[in-house]
TORBA-138967 format. One line per 10 residues: their letters; for each residue x, y, z of N, C-alpha, C. Coordinates in Angstrom, 3 decimals, padded with zeros to 6 digits. Example, Ala and Ser with C-alpha at 12.3 -4.5 7.8 and 13.67 -1.06 7.14 Angstrom:
<recs>
as	013.190 -005.690 007.800 012.300 -004.500 007.800 013.200 -003.300 007.800  012.850 -002.250 007.080 013.670 -001.060 007.140 012.900 000.030 007.870
</recs>
This chain:
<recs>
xxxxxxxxxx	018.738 -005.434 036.983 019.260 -004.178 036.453 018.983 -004.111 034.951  018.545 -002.868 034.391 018.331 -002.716 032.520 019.935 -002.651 032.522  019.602 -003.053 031.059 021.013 -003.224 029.989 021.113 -001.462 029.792  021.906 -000.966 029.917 022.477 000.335 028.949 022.766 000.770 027.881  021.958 001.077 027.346 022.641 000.622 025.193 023.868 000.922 025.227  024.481 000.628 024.041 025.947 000.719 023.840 025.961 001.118 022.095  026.596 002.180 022.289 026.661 002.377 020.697 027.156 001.581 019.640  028.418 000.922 020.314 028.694 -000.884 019.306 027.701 -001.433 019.444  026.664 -001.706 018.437 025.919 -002.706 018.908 025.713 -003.749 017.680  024.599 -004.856 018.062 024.569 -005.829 016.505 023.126 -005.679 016.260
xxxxxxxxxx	022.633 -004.362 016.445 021.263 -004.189 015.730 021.112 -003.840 014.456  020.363 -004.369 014.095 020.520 -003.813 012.438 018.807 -003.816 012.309  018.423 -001.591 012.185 017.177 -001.742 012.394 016.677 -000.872 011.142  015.229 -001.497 010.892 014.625 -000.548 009.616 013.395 000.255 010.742  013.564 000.464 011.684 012.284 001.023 012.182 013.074 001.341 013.217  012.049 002.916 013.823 013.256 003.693 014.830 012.979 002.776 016.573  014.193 002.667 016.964 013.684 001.772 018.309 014.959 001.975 019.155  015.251 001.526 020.235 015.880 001.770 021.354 017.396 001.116 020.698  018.535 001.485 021.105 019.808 000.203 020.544 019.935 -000.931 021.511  020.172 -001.914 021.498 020.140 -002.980 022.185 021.842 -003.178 022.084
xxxxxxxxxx	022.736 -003.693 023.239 023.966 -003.985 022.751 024.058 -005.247 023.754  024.976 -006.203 022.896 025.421 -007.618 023.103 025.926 -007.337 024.347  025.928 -009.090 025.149 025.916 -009.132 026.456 027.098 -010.747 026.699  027.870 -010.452 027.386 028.639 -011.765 027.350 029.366 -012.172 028.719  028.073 -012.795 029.893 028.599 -013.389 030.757 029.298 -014.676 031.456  029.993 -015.387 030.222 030.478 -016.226 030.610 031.806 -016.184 031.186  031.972 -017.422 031.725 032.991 -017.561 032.618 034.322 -018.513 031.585  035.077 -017.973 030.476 035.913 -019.190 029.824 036.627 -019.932 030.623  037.124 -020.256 031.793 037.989 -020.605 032.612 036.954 -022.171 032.889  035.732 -021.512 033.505 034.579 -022.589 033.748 033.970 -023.847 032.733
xxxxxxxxxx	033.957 -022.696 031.868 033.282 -023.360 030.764 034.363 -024.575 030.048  035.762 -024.395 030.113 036.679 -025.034 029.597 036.671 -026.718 029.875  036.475 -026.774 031.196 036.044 -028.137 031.963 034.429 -028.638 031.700  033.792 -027.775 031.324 032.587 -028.627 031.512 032.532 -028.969 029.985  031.374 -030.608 029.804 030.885 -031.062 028.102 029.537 -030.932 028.287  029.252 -030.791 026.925 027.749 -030.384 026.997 027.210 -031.472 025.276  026.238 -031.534 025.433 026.021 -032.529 023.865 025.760 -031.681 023.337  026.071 -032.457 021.449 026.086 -031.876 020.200 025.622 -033.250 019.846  024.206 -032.688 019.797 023.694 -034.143 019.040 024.314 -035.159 019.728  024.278 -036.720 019.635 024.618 -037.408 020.357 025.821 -037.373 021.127
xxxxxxxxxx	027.126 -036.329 020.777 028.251 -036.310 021.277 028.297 -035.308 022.101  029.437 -035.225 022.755 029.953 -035.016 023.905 030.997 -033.912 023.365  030.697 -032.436 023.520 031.522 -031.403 023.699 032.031 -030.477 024.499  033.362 -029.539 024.540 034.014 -028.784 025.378 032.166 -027.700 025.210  031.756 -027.322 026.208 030.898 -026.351 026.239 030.830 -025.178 025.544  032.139 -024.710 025.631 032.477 -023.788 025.001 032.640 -023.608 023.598  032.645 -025.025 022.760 032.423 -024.619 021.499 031.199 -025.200 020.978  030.047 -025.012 021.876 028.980 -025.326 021.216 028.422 -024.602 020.239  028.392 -022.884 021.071 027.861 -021.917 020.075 028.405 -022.293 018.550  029.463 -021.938 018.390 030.517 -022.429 016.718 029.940 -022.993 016.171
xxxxxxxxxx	029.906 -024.582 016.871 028.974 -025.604 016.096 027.871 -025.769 015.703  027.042 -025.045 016.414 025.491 -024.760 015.850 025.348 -023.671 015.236  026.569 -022.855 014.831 026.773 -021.568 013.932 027.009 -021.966 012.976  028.252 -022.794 012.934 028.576 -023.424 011.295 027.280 -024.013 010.570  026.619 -025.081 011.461 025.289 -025.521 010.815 024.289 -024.772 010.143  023.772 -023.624 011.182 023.299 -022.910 010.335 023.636 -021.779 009.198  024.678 -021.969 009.040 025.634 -021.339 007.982 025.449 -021.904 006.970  025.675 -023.405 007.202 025.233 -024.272 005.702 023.941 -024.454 005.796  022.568 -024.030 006.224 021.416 -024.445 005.459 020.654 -023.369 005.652  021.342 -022.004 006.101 020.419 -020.485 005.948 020.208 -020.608 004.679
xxxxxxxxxx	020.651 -020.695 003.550 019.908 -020.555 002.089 018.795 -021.062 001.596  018.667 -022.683 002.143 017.718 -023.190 002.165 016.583 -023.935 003.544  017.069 -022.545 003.933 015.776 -023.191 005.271 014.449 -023.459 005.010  013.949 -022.948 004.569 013.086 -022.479 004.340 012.291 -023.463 003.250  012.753 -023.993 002.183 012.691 -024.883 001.755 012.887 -026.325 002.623  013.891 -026.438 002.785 014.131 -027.861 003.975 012.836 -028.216 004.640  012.437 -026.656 005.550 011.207 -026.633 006.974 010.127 -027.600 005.993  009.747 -027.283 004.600 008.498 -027.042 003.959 008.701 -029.044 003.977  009.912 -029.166 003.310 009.736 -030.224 002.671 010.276 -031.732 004.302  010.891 -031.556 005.127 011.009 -031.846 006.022 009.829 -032.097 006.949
xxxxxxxxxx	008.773 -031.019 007.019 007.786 -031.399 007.832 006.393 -031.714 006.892  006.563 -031.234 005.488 005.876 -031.975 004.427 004.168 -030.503 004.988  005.068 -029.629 005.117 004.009 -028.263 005.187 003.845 -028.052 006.396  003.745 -028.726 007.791 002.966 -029.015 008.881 003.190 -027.920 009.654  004.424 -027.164 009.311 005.489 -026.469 010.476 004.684 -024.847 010.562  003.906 -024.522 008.924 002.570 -023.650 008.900 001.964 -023.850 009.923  001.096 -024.814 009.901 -000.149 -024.898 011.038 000.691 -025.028 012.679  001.746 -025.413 012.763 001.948 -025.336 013.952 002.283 -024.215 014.706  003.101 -023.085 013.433 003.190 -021.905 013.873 001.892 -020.975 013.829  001.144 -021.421 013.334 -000.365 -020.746 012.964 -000.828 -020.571 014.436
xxxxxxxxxx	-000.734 -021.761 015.340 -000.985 -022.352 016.650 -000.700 -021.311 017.325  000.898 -021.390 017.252 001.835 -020.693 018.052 000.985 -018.863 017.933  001.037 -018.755 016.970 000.566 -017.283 016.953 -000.567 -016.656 017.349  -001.595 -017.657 017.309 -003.102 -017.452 017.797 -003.352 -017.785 019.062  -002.092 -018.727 019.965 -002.041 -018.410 021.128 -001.258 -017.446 022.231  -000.362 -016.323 021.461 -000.048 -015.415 021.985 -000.944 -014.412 022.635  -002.086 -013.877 022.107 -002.935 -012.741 022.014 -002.036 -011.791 022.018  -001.201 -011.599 020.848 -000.485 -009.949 020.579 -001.380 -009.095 020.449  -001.311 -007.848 020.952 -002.304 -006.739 020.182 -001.749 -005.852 019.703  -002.246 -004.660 019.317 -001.934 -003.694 018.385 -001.121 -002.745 019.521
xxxxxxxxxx	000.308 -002.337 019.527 001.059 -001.846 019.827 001.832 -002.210 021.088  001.949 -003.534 021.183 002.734 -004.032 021.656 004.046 -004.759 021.425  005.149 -004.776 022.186 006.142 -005.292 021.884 006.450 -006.487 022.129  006.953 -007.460 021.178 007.537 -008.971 020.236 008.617 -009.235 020.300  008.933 -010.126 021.215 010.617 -010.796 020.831 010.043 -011.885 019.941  010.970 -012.073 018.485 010.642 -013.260 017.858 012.275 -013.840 018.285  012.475 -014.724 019.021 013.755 -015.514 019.698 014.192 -016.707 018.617  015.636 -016.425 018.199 015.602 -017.599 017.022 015.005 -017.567 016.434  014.296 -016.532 015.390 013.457 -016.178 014.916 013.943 -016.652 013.179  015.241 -016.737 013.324 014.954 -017.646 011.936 014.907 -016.592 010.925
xxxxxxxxxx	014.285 -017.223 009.618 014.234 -016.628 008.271 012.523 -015.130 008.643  011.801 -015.660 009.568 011.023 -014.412 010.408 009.594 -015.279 009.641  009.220 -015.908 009.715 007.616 -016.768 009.518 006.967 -016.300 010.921  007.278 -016.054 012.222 006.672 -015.478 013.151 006.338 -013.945 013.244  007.346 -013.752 012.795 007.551 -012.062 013.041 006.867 -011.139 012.245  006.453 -011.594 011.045 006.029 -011.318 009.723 004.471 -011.380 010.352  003.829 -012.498 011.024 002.699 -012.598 011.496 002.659 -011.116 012.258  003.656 -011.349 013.570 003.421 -010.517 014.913 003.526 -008.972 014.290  004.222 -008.366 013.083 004.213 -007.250 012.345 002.820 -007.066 012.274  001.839 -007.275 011.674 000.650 -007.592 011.338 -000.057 -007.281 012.801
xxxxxxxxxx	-000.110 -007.922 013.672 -000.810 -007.992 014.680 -000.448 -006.500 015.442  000.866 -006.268 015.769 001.505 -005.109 016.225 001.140 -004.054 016.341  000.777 -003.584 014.331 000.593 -002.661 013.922 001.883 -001.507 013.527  001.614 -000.536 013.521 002.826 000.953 013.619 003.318 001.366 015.227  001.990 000.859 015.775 002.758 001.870 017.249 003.392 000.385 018.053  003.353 -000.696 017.236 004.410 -001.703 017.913 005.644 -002.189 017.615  006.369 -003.375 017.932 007.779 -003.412 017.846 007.626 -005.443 017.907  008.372 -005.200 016.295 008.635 -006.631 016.730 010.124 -007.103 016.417  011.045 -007.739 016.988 012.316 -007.801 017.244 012.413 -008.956 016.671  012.940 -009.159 015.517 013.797 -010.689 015.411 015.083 -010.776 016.108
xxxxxxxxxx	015.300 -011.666 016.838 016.641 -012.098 017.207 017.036 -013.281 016.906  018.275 -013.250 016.262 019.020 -014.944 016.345 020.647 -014.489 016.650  021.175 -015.731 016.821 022.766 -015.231 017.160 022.928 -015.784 015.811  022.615 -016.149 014.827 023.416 -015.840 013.704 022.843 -015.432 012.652  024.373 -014.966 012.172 024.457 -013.725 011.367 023.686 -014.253 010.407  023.652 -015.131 009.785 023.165 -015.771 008.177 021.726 -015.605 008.193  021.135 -016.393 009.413 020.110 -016.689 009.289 019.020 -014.881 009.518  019.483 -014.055 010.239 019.553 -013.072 010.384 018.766 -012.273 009.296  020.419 -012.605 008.427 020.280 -011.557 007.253 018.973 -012.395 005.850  018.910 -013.409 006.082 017.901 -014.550 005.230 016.580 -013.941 005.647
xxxxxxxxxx	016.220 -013.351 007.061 014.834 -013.238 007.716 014.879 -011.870 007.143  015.835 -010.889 007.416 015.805 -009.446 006.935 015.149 -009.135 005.391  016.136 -010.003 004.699 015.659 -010.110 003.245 014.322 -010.367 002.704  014.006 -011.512 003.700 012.668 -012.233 003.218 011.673 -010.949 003.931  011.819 -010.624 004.660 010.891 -009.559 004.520 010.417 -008.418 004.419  011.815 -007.224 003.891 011.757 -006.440 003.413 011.192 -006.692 001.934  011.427 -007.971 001.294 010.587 -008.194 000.166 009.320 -008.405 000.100  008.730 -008.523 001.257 007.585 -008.624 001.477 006.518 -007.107 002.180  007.717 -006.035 001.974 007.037 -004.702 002.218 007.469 -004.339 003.626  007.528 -005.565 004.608 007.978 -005.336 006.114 008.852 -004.883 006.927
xxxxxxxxxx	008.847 -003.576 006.960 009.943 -002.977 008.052 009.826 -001.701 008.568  008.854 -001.171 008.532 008.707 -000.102 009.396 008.594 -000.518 011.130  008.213 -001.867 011.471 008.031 -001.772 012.886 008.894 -003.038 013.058  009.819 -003.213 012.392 010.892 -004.737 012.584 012.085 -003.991 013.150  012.875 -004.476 013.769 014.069 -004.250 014.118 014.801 -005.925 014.241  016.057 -006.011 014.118 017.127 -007.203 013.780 017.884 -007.234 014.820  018.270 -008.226 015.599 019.519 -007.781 016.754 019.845 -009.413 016.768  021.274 -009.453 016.499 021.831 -010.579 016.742 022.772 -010.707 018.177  021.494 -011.738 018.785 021.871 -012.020 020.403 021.507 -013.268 020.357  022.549 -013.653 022.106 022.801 -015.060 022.483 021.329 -015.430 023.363
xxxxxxxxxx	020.668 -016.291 023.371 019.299 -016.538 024.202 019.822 -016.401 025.700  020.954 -016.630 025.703 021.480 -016.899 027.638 021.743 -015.691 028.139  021.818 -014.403 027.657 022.124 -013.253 027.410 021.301 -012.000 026.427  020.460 -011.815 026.817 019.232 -011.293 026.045 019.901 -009.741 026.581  020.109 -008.913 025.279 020.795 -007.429 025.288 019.361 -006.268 025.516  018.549 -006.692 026.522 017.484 -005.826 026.644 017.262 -005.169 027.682  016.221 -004.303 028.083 015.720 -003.730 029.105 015.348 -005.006 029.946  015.138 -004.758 031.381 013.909 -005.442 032.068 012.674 -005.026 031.582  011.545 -006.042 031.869 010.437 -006.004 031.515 010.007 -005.052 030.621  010.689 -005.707 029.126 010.775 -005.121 028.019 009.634 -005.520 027.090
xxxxxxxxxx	009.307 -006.499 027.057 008.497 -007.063 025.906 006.957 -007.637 026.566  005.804 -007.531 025.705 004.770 -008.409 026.122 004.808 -009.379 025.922  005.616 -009.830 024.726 005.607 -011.571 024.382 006.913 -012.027 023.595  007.252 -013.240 024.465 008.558 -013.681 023.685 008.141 -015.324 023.088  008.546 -015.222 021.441 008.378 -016.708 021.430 009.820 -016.667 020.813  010.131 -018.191 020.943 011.504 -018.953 020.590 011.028 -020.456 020.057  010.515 -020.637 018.896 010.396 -021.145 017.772 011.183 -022.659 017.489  011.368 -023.520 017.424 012.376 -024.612 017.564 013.950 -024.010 017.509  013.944 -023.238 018.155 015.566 -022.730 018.366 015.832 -022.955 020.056  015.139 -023.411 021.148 015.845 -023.934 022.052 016.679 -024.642 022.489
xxxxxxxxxx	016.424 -026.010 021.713 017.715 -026.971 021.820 018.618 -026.998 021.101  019.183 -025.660 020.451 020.098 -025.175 019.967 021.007 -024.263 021.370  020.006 -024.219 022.055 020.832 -023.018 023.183 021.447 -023.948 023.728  022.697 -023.667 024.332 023.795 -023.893 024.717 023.158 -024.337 026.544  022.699 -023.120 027.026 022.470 -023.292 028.457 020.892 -022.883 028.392  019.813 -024.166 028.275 018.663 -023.700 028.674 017.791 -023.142 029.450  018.494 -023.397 030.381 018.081 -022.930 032.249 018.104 -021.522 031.971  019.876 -021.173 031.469 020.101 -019.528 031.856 019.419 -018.825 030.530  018.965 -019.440 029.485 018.186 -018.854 028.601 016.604 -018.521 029.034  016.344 -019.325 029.569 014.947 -019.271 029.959 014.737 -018.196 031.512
xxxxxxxxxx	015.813 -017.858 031.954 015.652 -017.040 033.193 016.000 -015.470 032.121  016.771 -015.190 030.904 017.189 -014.141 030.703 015.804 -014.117 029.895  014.877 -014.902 029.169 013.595 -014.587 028.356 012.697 -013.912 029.676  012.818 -014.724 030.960 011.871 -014.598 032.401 012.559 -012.786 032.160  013.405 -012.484 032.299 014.066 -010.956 032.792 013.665 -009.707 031.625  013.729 -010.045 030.530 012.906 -008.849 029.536 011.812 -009.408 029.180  010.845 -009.982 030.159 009.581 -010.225 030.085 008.438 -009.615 030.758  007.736 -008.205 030.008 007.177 -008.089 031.151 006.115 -008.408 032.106  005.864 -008.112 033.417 005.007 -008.321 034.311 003.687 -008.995 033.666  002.965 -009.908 033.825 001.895 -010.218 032.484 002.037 -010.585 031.538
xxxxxxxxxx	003.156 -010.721 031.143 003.535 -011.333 029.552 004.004 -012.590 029.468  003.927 -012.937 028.386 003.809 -014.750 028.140 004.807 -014.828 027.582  005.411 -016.157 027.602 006.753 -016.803 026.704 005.589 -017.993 026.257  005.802 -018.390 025.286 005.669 -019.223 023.995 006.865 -020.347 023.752  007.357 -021.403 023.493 008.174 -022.060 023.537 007.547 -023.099 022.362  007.873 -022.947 021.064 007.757 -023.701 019.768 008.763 -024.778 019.763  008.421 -026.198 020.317 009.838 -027.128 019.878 009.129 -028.629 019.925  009.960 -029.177 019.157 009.898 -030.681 018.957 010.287 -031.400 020.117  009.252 -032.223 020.595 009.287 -032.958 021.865 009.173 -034.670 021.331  008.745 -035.043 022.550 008.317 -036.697 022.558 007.077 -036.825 022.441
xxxxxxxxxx	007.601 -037.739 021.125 006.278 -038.457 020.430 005.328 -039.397 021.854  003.812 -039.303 021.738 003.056 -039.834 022.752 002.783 -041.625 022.662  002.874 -041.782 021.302 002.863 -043.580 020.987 004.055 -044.259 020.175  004.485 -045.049 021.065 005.553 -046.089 020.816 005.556 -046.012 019.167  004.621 -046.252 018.454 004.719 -046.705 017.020 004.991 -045.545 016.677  004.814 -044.545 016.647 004.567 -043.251 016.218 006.347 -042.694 016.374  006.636 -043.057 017.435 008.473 -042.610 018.011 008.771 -043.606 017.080  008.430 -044.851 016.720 009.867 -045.540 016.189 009.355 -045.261 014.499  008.562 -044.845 014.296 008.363 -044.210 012.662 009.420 -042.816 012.536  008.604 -042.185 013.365 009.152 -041.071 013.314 010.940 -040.645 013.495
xxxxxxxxxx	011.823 -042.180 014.888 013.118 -042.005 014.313 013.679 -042.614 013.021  012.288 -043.621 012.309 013.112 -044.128 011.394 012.765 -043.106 010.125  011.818 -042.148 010.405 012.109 -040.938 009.173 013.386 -039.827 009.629  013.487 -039.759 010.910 014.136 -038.642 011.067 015.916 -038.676 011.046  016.449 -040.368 011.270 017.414 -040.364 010.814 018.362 -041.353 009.249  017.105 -041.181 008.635 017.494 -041.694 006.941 016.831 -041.038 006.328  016.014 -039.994 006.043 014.804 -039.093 005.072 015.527 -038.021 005.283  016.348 -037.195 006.911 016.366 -036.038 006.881 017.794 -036.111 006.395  018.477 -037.007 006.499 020.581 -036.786 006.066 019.865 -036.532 004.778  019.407 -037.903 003.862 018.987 -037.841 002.604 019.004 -036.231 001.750
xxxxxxxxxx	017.889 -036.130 002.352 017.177 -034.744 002.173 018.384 -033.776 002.305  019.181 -033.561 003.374 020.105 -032.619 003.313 021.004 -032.659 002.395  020.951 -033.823 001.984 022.206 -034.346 001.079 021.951 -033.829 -000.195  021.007 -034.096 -000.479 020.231 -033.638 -001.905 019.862 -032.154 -002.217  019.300 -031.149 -000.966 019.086 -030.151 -001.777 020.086 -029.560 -000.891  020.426 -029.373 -000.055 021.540 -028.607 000.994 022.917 -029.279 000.610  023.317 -030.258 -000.162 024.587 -031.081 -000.439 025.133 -030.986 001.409  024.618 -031.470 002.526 025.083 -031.339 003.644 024.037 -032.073 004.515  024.570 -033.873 004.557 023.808 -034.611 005.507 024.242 -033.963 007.060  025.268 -033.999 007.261 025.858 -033.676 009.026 024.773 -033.143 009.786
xxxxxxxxxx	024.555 -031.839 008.719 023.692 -030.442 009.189 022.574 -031.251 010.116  021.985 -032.148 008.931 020.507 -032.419 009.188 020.477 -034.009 009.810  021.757 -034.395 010.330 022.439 -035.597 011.173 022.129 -034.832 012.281  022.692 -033.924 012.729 022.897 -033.209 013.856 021.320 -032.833 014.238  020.991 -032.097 013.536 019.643 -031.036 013.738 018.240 -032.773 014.395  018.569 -034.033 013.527 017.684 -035.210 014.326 018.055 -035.459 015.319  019.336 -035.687 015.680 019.965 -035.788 017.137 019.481 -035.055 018.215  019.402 -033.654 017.819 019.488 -032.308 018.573 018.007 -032.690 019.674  017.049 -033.221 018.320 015.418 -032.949 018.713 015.811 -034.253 019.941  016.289 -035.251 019.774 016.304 -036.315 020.624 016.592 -036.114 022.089
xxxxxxxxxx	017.745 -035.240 021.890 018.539 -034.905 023.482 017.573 -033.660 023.896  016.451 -032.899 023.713 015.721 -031.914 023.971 014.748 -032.046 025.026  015.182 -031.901 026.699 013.967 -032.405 027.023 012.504 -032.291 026.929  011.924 -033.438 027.230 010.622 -033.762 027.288 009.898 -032.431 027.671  008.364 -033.032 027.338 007.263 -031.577 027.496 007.490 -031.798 029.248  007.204 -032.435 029.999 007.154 -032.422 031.304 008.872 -031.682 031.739  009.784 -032.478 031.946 011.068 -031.682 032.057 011.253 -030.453 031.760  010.643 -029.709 030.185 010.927 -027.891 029.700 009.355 -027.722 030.375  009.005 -028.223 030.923 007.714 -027.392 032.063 008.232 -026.967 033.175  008.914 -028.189 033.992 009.503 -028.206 035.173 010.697 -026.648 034.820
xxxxxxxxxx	011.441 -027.143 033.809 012.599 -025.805 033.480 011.833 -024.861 033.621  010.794 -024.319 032.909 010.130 -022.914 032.358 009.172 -022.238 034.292  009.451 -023.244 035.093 009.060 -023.041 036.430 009.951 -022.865 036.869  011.260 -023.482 036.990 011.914 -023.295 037.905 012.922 -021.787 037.764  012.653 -021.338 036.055 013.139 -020.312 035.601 012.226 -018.881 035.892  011.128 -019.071 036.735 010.099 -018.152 037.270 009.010 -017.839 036.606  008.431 -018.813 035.728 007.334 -018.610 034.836 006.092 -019.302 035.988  005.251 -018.641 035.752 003.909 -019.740 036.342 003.152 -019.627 035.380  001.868 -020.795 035.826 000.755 -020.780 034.611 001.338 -021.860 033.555  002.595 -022.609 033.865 002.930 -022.966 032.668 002.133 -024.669 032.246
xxxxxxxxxx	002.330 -024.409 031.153 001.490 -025.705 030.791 001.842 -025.882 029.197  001.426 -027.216 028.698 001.653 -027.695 027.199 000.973 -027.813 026.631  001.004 -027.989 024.752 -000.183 -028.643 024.062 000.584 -029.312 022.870  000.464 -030.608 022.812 001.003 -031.190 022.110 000.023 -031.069 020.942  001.233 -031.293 019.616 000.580 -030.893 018.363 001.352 -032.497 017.591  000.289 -032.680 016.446 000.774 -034.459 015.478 001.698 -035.192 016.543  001.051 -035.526 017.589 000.744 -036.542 018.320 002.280 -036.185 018.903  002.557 -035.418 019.205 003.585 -034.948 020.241 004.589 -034.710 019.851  004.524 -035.123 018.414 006.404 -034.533 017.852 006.735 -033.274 017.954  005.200 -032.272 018.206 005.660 -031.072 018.583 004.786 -030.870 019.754
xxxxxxxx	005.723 -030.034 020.550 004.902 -029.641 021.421 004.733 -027.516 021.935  003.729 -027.216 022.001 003.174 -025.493 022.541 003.868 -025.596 023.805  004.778 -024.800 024.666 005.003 -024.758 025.929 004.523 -022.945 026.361  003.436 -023.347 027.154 003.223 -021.343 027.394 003.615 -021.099 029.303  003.786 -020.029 029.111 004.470 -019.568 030.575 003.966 -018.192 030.696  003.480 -017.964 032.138 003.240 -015.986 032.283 004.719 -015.416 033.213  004.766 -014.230 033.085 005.392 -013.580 034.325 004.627 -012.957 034.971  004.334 -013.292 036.086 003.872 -012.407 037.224 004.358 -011.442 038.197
</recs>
């Protein structure tokens, strides 16, 4: 069934486009009993969202900085990847999912053109308003629109969009399964999902470098320009508990994608996950 706009809504748009309104099918009764991880620990499910809200609360100011100096530039070329394997064209419509401070969207604007639509979404507000900023300063908003939504709950039409990417903001979602079936549902017929995230490293030496940068370089680092190790305690954890490229294949199938397949990028710490709807 399409969503129905709703005149409350959490769009916040510089370009004229449909209203999208928030969607909230959970069950609190359910959710109360079940734990779900936060980084290595063990939480009520239900307050996961919060917790990965507060986080990015403390380092929306400096994301952007962090990404640069954290991946030491790399996180460019990987999204470079990401974008040149979409094939957006000129007037088609863009979910940028977790879209962050908008380094995707800013591309897919470009590619779009005027007679297209590219949507940043994140569920939070901060990071939101950080992507809005950054690129209305950059001239961008006649074909942007803003909507702050949950990935498990996507406030859209059916087979709404030609292409959805979601950027290392998956293992932030709460319920990946039901995120990846609501990206499958405003996806349309022919259109690809994209899946940008940090996976498993392919050589032993390479994993135990890489946890021994990722949990003493990145607190450090947070500590110093974000004054907030936890953030970036949590955010190394996060990548750890994320499953594997094989496992978010198996997910991105069993969520009704075919075609799906990977491409690991600097030797697997990241990995491309692409999917069609048919």
């Amino acid at each position: 069934m399409s969503q129905t706009p709703d005149k409350h809504d959490n769009t916040q748009q510089d370009c004229s486009v449909p209203n999208f309104s928030a969607q909230n099918s959970r069950n609190p009764d359910q959710e109360n009993q079940e734990q779900i991880d936060f980084g290595f620990r063990q939480i009520p499910k239900q307050e996961k969202v919060k917790r990965v809200e507060d986080v990015f609360n403390s380092v929306a100011e400096k994301y952007d900085v962090m990404n640069d100096l954290m991946s030491f530039g790399i996180h460019r070329l990987w999204k470079k990847i990401t974008i040149e394997s979409s094939s957006v064209r000129k007037g088609q419509k863009v979910l940028d999912l977790a879209g962050g401070t908008g380094d995707l969207t800013a591309k897919f604007s470009n590619l779009v053109g005027d007679e297209g639509l590219v949507v940043l979404a994140d569920i939070n507000d901060a990071m939101l308003k950080m992507g809005r900023n950054k690129l209305r300063d950059k001239g961008l908003f006649k074909n942007i629109a803003y909507v702050q939504a949950n990935a498990e709950a996507l406030p859209f039409a059916d087979n709404y969009f030609d292409c959805i990417t979601i950027s290392f903001g998956l293992r932030n979602v709460t319920d990946k399964a039901k995120a990846l079936r609501s990206m499958w549902r405003v996806l349309k017929p022919g259109g690809r999902l994209l899946v940008l995230e940090f996976s498993k490293p392919e050589y032993k030496l390479l994993s135990k470098a890489y946890d021994l940068y990722s949990f003493t370089m990145l607190p450090l680092m947070g500590k110093l320009v974000v004054d907030d190790s936890d953030s970036y305690r949590y955010l190394a954890e996060s990548i750890r508990m994320m499953p594997d490229q094989k496992r978010l294949k198996q997910m991105m199938e069993e969520a009704g994608f075919v075609d799906v397949s990977y491409h690991n990028m600097t030797g697997g710490i990241v990995a491309l996950h692409t999917g069609f709807k048919f």
